[in-house]
C-alpha positions in Angstrom: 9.7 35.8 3.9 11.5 33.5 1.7 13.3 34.5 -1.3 14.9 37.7 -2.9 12.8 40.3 -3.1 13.8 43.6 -4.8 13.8 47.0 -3.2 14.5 49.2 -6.4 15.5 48.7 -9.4 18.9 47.6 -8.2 18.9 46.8 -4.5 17.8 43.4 -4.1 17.3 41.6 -0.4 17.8 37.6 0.0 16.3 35.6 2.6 17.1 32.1 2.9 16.4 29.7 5.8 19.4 27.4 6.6 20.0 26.7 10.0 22.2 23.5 8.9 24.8 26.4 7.9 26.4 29.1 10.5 27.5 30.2 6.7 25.9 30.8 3.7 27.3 33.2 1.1 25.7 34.4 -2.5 27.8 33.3 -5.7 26.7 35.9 -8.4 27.5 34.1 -12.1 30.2 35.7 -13.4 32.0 37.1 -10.1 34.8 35.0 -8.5 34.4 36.3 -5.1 31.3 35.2 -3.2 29.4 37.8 -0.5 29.1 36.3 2.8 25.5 36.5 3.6 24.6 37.6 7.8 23.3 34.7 10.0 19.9 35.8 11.7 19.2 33.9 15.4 15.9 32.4 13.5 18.5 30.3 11.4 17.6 32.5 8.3 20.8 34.5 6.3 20.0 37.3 4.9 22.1 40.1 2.2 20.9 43.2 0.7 22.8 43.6 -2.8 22.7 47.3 -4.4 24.2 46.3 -7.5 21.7 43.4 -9.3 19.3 43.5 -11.7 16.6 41.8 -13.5 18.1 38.7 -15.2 21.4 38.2 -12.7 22.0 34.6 -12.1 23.4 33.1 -8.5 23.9 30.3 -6.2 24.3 30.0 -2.5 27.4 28.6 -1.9 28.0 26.2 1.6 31.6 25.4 2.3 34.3 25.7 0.0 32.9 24.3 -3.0 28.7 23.0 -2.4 26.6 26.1 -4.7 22.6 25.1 -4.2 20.0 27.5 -6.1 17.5 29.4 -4.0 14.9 27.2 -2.7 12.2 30.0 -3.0 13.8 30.9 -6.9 11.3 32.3 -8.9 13.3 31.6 -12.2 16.0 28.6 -13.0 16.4 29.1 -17.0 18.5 26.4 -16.8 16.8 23.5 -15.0 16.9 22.4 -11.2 20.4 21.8 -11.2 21.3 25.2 -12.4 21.5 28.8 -10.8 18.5 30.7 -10.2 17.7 34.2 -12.2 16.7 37.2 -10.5 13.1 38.5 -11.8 10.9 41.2 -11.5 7.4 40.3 -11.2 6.1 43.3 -10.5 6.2 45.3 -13.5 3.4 43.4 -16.0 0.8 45.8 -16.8 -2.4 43.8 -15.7 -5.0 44.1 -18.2 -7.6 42.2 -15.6 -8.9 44.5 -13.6 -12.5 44.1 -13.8 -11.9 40.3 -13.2 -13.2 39.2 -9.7 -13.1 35.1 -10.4 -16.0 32.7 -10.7 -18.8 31.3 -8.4 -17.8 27.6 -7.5 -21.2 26.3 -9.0 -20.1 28.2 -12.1 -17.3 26.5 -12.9 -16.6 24.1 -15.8 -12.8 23.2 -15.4 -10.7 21.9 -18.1 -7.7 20.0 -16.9 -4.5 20.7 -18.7 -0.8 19.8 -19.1 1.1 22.3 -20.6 3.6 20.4 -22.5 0.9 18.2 -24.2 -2.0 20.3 -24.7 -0.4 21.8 -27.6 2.5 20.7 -30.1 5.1 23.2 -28.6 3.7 23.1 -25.2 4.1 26.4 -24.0 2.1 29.0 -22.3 2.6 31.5 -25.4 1.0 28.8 -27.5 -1.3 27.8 -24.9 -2.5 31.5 -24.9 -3.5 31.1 -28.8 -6.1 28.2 -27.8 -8.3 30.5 -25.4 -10.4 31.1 -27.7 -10.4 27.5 -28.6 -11.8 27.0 -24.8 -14.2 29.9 -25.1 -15.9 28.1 -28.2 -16.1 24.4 -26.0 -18.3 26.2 -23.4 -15.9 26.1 -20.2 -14.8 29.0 -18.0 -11.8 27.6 -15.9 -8.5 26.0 -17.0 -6.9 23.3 -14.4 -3.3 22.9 -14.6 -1.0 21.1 -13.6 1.5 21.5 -11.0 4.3 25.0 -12.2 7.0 24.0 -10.0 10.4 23.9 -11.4 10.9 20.1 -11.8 14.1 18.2 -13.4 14.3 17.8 -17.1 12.2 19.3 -20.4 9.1 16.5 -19.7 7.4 15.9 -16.3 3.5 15.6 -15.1 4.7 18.4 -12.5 4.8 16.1 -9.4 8.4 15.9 -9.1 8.3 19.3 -8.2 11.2 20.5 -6.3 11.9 24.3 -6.6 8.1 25.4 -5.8 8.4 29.2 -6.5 9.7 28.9 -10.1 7.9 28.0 -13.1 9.5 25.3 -15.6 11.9 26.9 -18.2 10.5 24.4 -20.7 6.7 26.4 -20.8 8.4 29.8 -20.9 9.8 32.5 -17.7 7.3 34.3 -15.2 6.5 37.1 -16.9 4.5 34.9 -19.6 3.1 32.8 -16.9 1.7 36.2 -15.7 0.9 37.0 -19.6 -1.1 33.9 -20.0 -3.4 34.4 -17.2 -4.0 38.0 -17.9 -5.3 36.8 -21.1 -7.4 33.9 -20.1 -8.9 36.3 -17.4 -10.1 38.7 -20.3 -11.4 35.9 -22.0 -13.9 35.1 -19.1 -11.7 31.9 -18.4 -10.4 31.3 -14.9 -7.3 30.0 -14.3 -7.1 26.8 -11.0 -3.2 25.7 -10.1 -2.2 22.7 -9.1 0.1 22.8 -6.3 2.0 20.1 -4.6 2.4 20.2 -0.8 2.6 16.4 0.4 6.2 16.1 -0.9 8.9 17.3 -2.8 10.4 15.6 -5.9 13.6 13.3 -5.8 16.3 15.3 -8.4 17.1 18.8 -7.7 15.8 18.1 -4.0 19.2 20.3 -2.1 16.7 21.0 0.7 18.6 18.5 3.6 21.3 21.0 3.3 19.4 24.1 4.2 17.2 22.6 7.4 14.9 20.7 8.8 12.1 20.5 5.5 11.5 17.2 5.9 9.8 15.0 8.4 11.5 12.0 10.6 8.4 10.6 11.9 6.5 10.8 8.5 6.8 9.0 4.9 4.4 9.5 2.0 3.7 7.4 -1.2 6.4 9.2 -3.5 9.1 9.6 -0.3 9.9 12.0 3.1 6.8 14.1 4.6 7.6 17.7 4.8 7.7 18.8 8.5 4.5 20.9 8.8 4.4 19.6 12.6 7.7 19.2 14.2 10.7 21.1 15.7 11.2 24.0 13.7 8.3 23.7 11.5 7.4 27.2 11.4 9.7 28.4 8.4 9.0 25.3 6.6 4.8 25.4 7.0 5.7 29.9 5.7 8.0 28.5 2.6 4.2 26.7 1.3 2.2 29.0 2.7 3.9 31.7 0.8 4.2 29.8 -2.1 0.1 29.9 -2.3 0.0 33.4 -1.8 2.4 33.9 -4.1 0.7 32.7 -7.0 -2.5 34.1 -5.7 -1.2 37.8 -5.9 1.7 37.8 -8.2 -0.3 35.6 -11.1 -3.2 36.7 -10.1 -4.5 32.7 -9.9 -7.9 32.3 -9.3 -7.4 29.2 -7.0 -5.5 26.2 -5.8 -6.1 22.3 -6.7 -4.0 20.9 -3.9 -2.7 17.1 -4.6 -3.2 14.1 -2.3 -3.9 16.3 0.7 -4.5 13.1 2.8 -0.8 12.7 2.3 0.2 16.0 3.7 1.2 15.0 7.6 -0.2 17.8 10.2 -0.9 17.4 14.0 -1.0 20.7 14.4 -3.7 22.6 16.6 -4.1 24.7 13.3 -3.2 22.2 10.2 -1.3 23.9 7.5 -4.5 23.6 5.2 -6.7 25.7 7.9 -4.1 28.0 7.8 -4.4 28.5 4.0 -8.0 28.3 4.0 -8.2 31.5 6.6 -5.3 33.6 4.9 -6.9 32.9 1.5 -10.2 34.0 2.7 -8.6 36.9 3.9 -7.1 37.6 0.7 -10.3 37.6 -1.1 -11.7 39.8 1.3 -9.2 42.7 0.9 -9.2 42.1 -3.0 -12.6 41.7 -3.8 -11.7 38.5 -5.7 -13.1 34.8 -5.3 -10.1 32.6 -4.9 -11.0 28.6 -4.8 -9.3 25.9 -3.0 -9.9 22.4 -4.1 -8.5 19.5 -2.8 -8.0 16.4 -4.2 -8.8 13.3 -0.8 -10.1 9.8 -1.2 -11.0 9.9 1.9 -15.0 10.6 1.3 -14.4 13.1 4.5 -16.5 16.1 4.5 -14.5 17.7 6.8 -12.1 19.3 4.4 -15.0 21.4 2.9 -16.6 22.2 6.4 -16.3 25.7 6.7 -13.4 26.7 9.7 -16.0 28.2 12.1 -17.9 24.7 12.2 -14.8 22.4 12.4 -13.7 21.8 9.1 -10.7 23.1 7.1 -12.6 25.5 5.1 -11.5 24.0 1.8 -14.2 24.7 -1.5 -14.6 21.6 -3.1 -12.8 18.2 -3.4 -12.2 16.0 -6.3 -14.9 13.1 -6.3 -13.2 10.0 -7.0 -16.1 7.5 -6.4 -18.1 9.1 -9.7 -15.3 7.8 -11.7 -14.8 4.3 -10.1 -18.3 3.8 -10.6 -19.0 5.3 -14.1 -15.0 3.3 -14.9 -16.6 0.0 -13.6 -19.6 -0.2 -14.8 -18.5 1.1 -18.5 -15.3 -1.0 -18.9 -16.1 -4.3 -16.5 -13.1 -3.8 -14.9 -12.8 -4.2 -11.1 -9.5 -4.9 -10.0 -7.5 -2.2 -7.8 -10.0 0.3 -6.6 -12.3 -0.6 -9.0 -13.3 -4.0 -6.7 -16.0 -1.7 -5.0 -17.8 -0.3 -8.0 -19.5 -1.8 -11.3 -23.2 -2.5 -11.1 -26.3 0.2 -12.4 -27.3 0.4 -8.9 -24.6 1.9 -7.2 -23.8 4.2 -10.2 -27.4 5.6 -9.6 -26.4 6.2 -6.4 -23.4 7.7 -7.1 -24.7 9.8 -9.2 -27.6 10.8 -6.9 -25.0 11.3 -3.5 -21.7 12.0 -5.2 -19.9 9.3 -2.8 -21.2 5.7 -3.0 -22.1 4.0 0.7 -20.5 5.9 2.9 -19.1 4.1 6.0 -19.7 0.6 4.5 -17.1 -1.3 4.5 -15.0 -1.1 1.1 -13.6 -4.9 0.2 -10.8 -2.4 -1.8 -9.5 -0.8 1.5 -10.6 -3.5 3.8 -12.4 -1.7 6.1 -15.1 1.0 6.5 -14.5 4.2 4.7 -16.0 7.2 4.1 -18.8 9.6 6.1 -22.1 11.4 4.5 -21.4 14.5 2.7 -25.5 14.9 3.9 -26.1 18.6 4.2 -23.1 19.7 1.9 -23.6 21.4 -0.9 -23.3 19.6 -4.5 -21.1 22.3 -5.8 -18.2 21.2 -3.0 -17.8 17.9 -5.3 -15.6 17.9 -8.7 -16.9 15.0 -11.3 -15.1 13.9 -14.1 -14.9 10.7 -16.5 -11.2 11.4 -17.4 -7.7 12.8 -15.5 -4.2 13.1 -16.0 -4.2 10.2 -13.5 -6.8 8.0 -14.1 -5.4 7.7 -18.1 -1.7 8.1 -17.3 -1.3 5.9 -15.2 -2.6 2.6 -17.5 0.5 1.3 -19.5 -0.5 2.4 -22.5 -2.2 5.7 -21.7 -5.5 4.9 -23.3 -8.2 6.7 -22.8 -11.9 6.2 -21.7 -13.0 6.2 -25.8 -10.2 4.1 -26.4 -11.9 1.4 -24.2 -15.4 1.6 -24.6 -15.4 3.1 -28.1 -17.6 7.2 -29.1 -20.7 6.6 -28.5 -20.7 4.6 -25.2 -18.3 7.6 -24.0 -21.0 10.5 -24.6 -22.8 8.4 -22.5 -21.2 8.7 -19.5 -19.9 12.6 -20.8 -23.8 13.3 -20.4 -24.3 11.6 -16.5 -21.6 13.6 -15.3 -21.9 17.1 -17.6 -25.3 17.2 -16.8 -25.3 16.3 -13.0 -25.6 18.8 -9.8 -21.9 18.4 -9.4 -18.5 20.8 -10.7 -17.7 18.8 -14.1 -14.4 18.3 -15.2 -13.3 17.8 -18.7 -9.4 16.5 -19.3 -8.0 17.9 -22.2 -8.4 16.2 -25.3 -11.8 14.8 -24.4 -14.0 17.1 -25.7 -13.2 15.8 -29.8 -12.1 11.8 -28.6 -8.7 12.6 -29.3 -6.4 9.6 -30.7 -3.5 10.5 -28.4 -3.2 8.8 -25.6 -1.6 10.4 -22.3 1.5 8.8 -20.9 3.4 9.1 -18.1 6.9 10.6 -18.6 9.8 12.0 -16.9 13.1 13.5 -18.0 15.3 12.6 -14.8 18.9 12.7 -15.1 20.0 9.7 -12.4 19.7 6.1 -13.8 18.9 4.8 -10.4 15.4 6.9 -10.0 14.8 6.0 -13.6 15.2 2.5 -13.4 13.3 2.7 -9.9 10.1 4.4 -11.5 10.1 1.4 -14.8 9.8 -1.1 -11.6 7.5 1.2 -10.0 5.0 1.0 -12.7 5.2 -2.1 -13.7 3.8 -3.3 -9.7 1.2 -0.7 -10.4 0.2 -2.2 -13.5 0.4 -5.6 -12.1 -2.5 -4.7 -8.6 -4.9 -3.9 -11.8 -3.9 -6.8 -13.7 -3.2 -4.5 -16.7 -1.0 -6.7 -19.6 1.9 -5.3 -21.7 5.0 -3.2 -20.5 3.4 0.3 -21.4 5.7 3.2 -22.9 9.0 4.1 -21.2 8.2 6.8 -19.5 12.1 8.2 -19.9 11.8 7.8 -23.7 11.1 11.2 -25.5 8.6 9.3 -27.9 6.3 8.6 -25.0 6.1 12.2 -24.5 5.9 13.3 -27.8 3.1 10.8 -28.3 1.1 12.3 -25.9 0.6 15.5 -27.7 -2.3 16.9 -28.9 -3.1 17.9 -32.6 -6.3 20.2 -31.6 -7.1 21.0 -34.9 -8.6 17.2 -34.8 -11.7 18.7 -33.2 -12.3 20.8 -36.9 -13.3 17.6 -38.9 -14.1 13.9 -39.1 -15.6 12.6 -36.0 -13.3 14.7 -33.7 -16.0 17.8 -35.1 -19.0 15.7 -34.5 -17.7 14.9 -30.7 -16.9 18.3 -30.3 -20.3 19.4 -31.1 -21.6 17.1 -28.5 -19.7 18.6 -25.7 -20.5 21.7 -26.7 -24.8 21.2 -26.7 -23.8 19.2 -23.7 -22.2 21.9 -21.9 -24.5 24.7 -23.0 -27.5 22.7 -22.1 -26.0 22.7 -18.8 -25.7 26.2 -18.6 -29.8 26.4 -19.2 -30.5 23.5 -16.8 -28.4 24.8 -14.1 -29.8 28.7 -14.7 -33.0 27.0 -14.1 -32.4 25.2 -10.5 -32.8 22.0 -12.1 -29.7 20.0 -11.9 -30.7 18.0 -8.6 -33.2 15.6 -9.6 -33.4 12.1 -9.1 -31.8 9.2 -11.6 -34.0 5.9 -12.6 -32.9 2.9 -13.7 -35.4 0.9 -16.6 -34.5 -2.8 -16.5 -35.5 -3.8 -20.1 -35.4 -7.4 -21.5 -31.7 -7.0 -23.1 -30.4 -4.4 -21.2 -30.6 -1.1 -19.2 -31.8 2.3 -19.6 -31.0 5.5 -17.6 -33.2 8.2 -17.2 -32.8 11.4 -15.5 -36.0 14.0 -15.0 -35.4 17.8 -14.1 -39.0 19.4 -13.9 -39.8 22.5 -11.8 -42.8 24.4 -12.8 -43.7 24.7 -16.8 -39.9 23.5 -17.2 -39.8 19.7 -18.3 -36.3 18.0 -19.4 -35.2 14.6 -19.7 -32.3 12.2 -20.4 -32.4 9.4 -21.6 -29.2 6.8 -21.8 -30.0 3.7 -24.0 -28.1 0.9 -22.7 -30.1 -2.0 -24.0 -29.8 -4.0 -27.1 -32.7 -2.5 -28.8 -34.4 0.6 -29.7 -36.7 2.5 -27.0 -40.1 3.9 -27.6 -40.7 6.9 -26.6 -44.4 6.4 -25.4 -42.4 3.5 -22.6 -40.2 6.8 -21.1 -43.6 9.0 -21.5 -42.0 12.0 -22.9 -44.3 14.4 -23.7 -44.0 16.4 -27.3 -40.9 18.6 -27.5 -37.7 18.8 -28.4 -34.5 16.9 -28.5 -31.5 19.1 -27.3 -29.1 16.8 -27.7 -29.2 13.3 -29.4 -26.3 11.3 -30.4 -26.5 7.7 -31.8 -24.7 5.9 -34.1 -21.3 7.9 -33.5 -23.5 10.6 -35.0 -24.7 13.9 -33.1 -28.5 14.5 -34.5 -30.5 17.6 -35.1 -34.1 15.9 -35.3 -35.5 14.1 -32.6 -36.2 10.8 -32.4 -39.0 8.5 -33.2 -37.7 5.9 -31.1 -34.5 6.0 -29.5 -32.0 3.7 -30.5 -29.7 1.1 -29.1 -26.6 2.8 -27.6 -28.2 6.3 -27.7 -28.1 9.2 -25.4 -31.2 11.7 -25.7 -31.4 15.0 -24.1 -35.4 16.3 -24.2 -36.7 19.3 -23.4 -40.5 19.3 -23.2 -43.0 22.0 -24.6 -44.7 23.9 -21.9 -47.8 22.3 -21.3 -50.9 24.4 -22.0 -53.8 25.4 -19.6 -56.9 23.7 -20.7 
């Protein structure tokens, strides 16, 4: 096991593995002398302390004069750089008992970043907007990565000490606070974890041992060495760092990033190993804990259950719905985008999940992709917006920000009310008029300047003008946050109510087995209309995207009399329905029961 872990009240016992070091000692803040620690054969040190307690700050110290914190820290109050703070995590009085998770085709996630979603992006404050969730219609709240990571501002992918959350949000015990409180509120709580690579300040972990990879290199720097001599204590640091938010936050489940980037040749990859001592974990606890992956792949592997030859992963994020709702609502087809844009293959997007698979991708240059045929529609997350796909434009607009209200509700409708897991980025559900940046808060010019050149040849493959924000400039993040109470008036209320019919209508649909059912595409003189149909038995619904220049009659989409659920034209949500729908609208109907004769 990596990391201290207490025996009593006072007795605490550290691990760490450093087979760089025959010694490692443990510098307690405050005390002059350091306490040589005992070198193990497994290259681990190890110390048992009867004099510590809750809230005692230390180093390991190499040498003479090199003090590192603890790479499995659970606490570094005062950033990456600083010494690591003993904690107790297992005195919170859970008030969740009666919680046993969600059903993956229940879920309606809600991606978040802490340090935006509200104006002093913390937990505590994050806590107070539960209810705020509860009133939207979702049930799971997505966020982003908790590892300690360098600075007061970060996405969370520059990660480095894994076990701690970031000072800047507030300590463990209200990380454990805030998802005893979301769990009581019916609201599930998905992490997301980074295990592909480690980020570039704070990163001491060449002076314990072997972490990273020599054969290996990933988009953001070194692999970690899940495969290689003396792997095994580096693929137990991440695998304990799952189950430790699993059972000590009682986390409902893991988003893990870019797992196409995490290098294993392993007879058992380090992901099938998670998947089988997760599943075990649910088993003993009576819990439903979720793994989702995020893959561009198209590879149905990674949801294959173990036993069948898969990784035994839940569901992976669905990149192609994006592209093709992106392309085909903005025009723009430059990067990843080259592949995607006309009605046609959105249809079939929509229909599949995954567009083509195994045809060759002009993108990629080459054939990508295999049939997710036979898997289940709940194993794909949809979504119009993420942190990435607005982030990472220079100026952090987002999709209403491009094609203006009501062409987003839209495209919030295909995907809401699809046979797929929707979703929603924060700030979405009321058009919000921040935009989402990218920042960072690194304290080395050199990895500063090198991410402002980094984006700019990122902007430059899409062809994307202008400098965007610096992402080192406080403004950039202070831009990005949101001022919820938006949603309560003006058109951020009228978008809000959209979301909401939209997301409760999905509720009924889905109750009703009716969310797989084929999409149609109406050419019409100037322009296009969608139409979706979900009938089974006396149940009749229908919906109905205007995409044409002028208003459609009802009598040419043969909708019988009924009811209009939702209705939103003009940048206006309705209560009436229609007598012909308009240009730019989007119509959720509900038929009347037809009656014997």
């Amino acid at each position: 096991m990596h990391g201290p872990r207490f025996l009593d009240d006072h007795r605490v016992a550290f691990r760490v593995w450093a087979p760089y070091q025959s010694q490692v000692k443990l510098m307690v803040d405050g005390e002059n002398q350091a306490r040589p620690m005992q070198a193990q054969a497994d290259g681990f040190h190890e110390l048992i302390c009867d004099d510590l307690s809750p809230g005692a700050l230390y180093y390991f110290q190499m040498g003479d004069h090199q003090r590192f914190p603890d790479p499995a820290s659970r606490s570094q109050p005062q950033g990456v750089h600083g010494p690591s703070q003993l904690v107790r995590l297992d005195q919170h009085a859970w008030q969740d008992t009666g919680w046993h998770g969600l059903k993956l085709d229940e879920l309606v996630l809600y991606e978040c970043h802490l340090g935006t979603f509200t104006q002093a992006g913390t937990l505590g404050a994050a806590a107070e907007q539960l209810p705020y969730l509860k009133k939207l219609g979702v049930n799971a709240i997505e966020l982003l990565p908790m590892g300690a990571f360098p600075g007061r501002r970060n996405w969370g992918y520059d990660g480095v000490l894994l076990y701690a959350p970031p000072a800047c949000y507030g300590n463990p015990r209200d990380f454990q606070a805030f998802v005893d409180q979301a769990h009581q509120a019916g609201i599930a709580v998905i992490l997301d974890v980074v295990y592909n690579h480690l980020g570039p300040e704070g990163n001491y972990f060449d002076h314990f041992g072997p972490y990273f990879s020599s054969r290996f290199s990933t988009p953001w720097g070194k692999a970690l060495n899940f495969d290689g001599r003396d792997c095994d204590p580096v693929r137990a640091y991440f695998l304990e760092n799952a189950l430790y938010w699993l059972t000590e936050f009682h986390i409902d489940g893991l988003r893990l990033d870019a797992i196409d980037d995490i290098r294993d040749f392993s007879v058992t990859p380090l992901l099938e190993a998670l998947s089988e001592q997760v599943e075990e974990l649910a088993r003993e606890t009576g819990r439903r804990i979720l793994l989702i992956g995020e893959s561009s792949q198209n590879n149905p592997r990674w949801v294959t259950p173990r036993d069948r030859g898969g990784w035994g992963l839940n569901a992976l994020w669905d990149d192609d719905l994006h592209h093709a709702m992106h392309a085909h609502a903005t025009g723009e087809r430059a990067g990843y985008y080259a592949d995607f844009g006309s009605s046609a293959q959105l249809v079939e997007t929509l229909q599949n999940g995954i567009l083509a698979p195994g045809a060759y991708r002009h993108y990629r240059r080459r054939r990508h992709g295999r049939s997710f045929l036979g898997v289940a529609d709940k194993h794909q997350i949809v979504f119009l917006q993420n942190h990435d796909q607005i982030g990472n434009r220079p100026d952090g607009a987002r999709f209403h920000h491009l094609v203006g209200i009501d062409r987003t509700l839209q495209y919030a409708a295909l995907y809401l009310i699809s046979p797929f897991v929707p979703m929603l980025f924060m700030g979405e559900e009321y058009a919000a008029a921040q935009p989402f940046h990218f920042f960072i808060d690194y304290g080395d010019e050199r990895l500063i300047d090198a991410t402002r050149r980094g984006r700019k040849r990122e902007f430059k493959e899409f062809g994307w003008q202008g400098r965007g924000g610096d992402p080192q400039n406080p403004e950039t993040f202070k831009m990005s946050r949101l001022e919820l109470s938006d949603h309560e008036h003006g058109q951020g209320a009228q978008v809000f109510a959209a979301y909401q019919r939209l997301l409760a209508a999905r509720t009924t649909i889905r109750g009703l087995g009716l969310l797989k059912s084929p999409s149609q595409v109406n050419q019409h003189q100037n322009g296009t209309v969608f139409t979706r149909r979900f009938q089974k038995g006396a149940e009749n619904w229908c919906l109905v995207i205007n995409q044409s220049d002028t208003a459609v009659a009802h009598e040419t989409l043969t909708l019988v009399q009924g009811e209009a659920v939702f209705y939103w034209a003009g940048e206006t949500l309705h209560d009436t329905a229609p007598t012909d729908i308009a240009a730019g609208a989007t119509l959720l109907w509900r038929a009347k029961p037809q009656e014997n004769p």
